[in-house]
C-alpha positions as CSV (number, residue, x, y, z in Angstrom):
1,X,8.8,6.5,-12.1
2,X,7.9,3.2,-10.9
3,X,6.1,1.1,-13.6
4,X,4.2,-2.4,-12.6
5,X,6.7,-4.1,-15.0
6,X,9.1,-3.1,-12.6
7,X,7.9,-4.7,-9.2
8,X,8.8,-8.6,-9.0
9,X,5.6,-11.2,-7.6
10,X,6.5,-10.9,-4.4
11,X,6.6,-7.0,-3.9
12,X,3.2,-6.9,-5.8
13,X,2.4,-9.8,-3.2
14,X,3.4,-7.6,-0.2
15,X,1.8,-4.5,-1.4
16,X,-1.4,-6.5,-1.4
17,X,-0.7,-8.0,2.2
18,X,-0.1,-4.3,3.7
19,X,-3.3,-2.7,2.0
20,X,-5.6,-6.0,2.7
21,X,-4.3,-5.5,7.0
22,X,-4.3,-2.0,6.9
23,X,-8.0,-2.3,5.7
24,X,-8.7,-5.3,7.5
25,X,-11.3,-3.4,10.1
26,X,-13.3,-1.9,6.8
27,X,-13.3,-5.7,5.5
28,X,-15.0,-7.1,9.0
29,X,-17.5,-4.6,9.2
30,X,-18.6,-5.2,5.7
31,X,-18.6,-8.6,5.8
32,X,-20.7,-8.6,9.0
33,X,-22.6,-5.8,7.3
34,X,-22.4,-3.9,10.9
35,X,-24.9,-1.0,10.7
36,X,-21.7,1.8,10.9
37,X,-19.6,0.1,8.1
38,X,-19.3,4.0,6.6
39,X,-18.1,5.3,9.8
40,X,-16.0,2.9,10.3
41,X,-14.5,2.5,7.1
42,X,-13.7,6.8,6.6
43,X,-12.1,6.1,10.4
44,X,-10.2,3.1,9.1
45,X,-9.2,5.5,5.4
46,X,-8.6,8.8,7.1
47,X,-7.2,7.9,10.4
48,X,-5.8,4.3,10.6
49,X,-2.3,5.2,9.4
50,X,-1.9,6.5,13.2
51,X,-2.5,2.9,14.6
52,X,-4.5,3.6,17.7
53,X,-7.4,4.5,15.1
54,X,-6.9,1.3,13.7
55,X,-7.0,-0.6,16.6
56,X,-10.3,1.6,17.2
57,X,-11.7,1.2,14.1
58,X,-10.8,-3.0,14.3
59,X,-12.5,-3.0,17.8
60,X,-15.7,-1.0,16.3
61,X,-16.0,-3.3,13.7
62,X,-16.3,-6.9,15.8
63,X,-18.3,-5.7,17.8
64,X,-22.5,-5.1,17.4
């Protein structure tokens, strides 16, 4: 089992990087606090893995 004593800095580093882009669409629309920030976060949660939804959900959140 993987224990956090385990990872070096920069794995912990990179783990951060991945999960702050892959929720980089949820981050805009609550920072923007764009009226569908739910919608578009469960999109960005449930479906962004498949990248197109991502790019939807990305899309969804820069604009008003």
């Amino acid at each position: 089992m993987l224990r956090m004593q385990d990872l070096s800095l920069l794995e912990m580093g990179l783990i951060i990087l991945i999960f702050a882009l892959y929720f980089l669409p949820s981050f805009i629309s609550f920072l923007r606090n764009h009226k569908n920030k739910l919608p578009i976060f469960l999109l960005n949660l449930l479906l962004g893995w498949t990248g197109f939804a991502w790019v939807v959900a990305l899309v969804w959140a820069v604009t008003k």
